[in-house]
C-alpha positions in Angstrom: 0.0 0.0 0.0 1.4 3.6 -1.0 2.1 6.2 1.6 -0.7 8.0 0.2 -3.3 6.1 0.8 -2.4 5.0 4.5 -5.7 6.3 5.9 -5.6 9.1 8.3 -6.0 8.3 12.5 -6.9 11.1 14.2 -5.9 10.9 17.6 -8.8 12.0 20.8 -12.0 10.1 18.9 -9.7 6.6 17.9 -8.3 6.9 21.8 -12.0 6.8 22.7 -12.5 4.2 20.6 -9.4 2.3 22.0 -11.0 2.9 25.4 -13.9 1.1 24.4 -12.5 -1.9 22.9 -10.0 -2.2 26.3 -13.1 -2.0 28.6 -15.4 -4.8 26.3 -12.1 -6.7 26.1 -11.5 -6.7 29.9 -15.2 -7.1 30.9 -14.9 -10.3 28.4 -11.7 -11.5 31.0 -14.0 -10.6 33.6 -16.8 -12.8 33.1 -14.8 -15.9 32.0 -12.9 -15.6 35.1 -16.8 -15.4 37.1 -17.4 -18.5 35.3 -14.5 -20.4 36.7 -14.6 -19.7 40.2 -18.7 -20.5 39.7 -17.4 -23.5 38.2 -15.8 -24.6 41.9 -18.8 -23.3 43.7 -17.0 -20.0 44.5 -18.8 -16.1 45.0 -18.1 -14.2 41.4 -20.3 -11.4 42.3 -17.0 -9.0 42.5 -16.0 -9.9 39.3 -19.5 -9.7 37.7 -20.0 -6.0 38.8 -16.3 -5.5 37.2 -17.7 -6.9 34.1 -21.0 -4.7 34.3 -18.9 -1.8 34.7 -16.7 -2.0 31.9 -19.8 -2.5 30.0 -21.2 0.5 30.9 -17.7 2.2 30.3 -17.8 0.8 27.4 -20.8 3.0 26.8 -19.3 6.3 27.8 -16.0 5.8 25.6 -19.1 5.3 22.5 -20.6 8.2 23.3 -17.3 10.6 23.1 -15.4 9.8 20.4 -18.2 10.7 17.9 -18.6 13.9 19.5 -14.7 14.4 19.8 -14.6 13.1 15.8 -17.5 16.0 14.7 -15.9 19.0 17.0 -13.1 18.9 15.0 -14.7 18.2 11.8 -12.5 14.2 11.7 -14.6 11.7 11.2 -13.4 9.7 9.4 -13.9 6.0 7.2 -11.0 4.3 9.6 -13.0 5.8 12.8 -15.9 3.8 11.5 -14.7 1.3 10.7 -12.4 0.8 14.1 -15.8 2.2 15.9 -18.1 -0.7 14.9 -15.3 -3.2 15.2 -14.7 -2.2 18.9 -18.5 -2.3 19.4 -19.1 -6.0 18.6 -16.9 -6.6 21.2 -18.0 -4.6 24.0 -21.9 -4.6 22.7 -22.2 -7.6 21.1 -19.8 -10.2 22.4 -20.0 -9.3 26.4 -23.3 -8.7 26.8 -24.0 -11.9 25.6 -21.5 -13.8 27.3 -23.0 -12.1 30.4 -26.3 -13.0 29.9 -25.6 -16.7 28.7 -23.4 -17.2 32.0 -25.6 -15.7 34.1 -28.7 -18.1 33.1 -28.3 -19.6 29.7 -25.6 -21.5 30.3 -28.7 -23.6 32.0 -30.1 -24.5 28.7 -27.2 -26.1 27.4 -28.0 -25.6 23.1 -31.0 -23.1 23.3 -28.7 -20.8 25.8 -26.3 -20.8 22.3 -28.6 -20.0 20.0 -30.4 -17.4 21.9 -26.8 -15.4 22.7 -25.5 -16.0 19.2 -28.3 -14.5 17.9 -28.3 -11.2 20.1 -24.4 -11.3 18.4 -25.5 -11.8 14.8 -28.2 -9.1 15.1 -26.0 -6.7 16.5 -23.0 -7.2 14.2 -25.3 -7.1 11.1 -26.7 -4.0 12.4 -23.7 -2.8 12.6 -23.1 -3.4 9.2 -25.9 -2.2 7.8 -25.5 1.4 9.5 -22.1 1.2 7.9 -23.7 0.5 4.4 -25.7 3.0 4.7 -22.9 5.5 5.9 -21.0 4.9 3.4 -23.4 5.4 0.3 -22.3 7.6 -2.0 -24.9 11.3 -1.8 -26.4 9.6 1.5 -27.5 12.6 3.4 -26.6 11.7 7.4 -29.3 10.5 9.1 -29.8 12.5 12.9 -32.0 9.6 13.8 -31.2 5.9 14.5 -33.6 3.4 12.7 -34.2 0.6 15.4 -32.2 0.6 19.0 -28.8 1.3 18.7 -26.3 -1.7 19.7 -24.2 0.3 22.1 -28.4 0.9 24.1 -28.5 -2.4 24.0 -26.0 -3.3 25.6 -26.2 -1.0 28.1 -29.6 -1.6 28.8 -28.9 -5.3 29.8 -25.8 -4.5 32.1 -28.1 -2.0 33.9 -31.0 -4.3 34.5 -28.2 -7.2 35.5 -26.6 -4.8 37.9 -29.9 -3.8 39.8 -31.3 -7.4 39.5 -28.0 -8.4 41.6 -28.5 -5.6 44.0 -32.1 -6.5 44.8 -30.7 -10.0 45.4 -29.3 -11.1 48.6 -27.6 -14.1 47.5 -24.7 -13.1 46.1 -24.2 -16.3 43.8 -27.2 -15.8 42.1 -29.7 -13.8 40.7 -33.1 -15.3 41.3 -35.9 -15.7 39.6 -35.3 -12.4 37.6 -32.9 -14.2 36.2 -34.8 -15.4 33.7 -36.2 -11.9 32.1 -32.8 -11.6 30.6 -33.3 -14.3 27.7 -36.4 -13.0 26.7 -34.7 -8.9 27.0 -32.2 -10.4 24.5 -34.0 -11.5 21.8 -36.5 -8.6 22.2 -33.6 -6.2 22.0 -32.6 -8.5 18.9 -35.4 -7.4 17.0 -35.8 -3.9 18.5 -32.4 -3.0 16.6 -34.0 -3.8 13.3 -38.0 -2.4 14.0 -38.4 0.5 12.1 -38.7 2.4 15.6 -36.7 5.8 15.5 -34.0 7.0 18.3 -32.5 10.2 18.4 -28.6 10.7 18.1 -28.3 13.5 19.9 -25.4 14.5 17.4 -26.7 18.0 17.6 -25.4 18.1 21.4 -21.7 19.2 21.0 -19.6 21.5 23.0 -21.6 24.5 22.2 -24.9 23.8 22.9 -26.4 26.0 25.2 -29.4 25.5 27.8 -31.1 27.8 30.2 -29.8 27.6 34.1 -32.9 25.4 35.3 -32.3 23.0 32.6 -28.6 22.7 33.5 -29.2 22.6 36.8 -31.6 19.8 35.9 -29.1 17.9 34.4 -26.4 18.0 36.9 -29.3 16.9 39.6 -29.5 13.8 37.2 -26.1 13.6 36.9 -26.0 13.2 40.7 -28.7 11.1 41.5 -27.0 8.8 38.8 -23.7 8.8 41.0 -25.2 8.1 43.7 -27.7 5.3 42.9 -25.7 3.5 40.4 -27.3 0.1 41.2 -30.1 1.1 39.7 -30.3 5.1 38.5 -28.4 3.4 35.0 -31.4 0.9 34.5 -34.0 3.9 34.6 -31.8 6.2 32.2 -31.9 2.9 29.8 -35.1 1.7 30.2 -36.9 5.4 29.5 -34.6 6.2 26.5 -35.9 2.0 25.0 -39.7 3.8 26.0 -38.7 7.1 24.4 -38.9 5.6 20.8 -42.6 4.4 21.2 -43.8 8.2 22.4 -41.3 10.0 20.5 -44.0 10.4 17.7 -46.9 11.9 20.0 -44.6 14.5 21.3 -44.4 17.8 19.8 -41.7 18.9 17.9 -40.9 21.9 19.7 -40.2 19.6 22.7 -38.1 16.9 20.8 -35.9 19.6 20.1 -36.0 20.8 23.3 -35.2 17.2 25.0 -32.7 16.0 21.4 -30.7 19.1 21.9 -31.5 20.1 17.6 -31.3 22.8 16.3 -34.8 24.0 14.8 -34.6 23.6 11.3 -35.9 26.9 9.4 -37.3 25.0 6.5 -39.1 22.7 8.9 -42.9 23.2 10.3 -43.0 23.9 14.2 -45.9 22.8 14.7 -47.0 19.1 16.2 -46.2 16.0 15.2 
């Protein structure tokens, strides 16, 4: 390959991105090493709240390096690229692997197919987003068409994290348990309905709010620290709910709550 067409890394967004693939790589470590000491009849609880964590890390790292990549105007077909590859790992691969050693691993064959699927769904979602990135006088989408992976993902470390704090035992989960198949293959199908999630691409570094809405947010910021067996589950669970009511609420507010800019050439009026 030339020198010239070595593609171009830009540093702060592919660090993110680097972030992300170290935490889905090390919660990945973390729940294989849960399933061995389980294996002996050992407490992994420790290690599974590592796992959740990095999960959920996993998340954050997502989040910034597309906003680091669109602040300074770098995004790039590498950052893609690297992005989705880092996200089957963290959003695809660990989250499975934690839900089928949690309870699946119980059902011997069915416990494969039912994580495998969750896997396949989410890496072909992934590369169907990156099909439709790439097409040639594609206008960019501010919307996501079905739940994003990285939700996902996050959504079922959450509800695993407060399903083990409402549990005493710390071995097992309980009879919740057993929600978590059926939350994957929902989720598996939720990432291709034809349900619509905002992006929140138009929040960036510059956008500005009123003092009680900033206030507002660092509240929620804090309550999240604070209660972060469950606070994470509620933040995932409302933004799954959002796409279902998302069409009965006015524009004005979508804006308001998708951080957009209004769009001159667009209506203001309801949906």
């Amino acid at each position: 390959m030339s020198e010239s067409n070595e593609p171009k890394i830009y540093l702060l967004p592919n660090l993110m991105t680097a972030g992300n693939l170290f935490c889905g790589f090390a919660a990945v470590l973390r729940i294989i090493e849960a399933s061995l000491l389980v294996a002996v009849g050992q407490s992994a609880g420790t290690l599974y709240h590592e796992a959740i964590a990095f999960i959920l890390g996993a998340c954050v790292f997502d989040l910034l390096d597309g906003r680091l990549a669109r602040l300074g105007g770098h995004e790039s077909i590498f950052g893609r690229e690297f992005d989705s590859l880092a996200d089957i790992v963290s959003f695809g691969v660990a989250p499975a692997l934690l839900v089928y050693q949690i309870v699946l691993r119980d059902f011997q064959k069915t416990g494969w197919i039912i994580a495998f699927f969750f896997l396949l769904c989410g890496a072909l979602r992934l590369a169907r987003f990156n099909c439709m990135t790439a097409a040639p006088g594609e206008k960019p989408d501010r919307d996501f068409q079905g739940f994003p992976i990285p939700a996902a993902a996050g959504l079922i470390a959450s509800l695993t994290l407060l399903m083990r704090w409402l549990q005493a035992d710390d071995r097992e989960i309980g009879p919740w348990k057993f929600v978590l198949p059926f939350l994957l293959l929902f989720l598996s199908f939720m990432m291709f309905s034809r349900v619509r999630y905002p992006s929140f691409k138009g929040l960036n570094w510059r956008t500005q709010r009123s003092i009680p809405a900033f206030l507002f947010l660092i509240l929620l910021l804090a309550i999240t620290a604070m209660n972060y067996h469950w606070m994470p589950a509620v933040l995932f669970v409302s933004f799954l709910l959002y796409g279902f009511v998302r069409p009965f609420i006015s524009k004005a507010i979508r804006r308001e709550i998708e951080e957009e800019d209004p769009d001159p050439q667009e209506p203001s009026g309801p949906a």
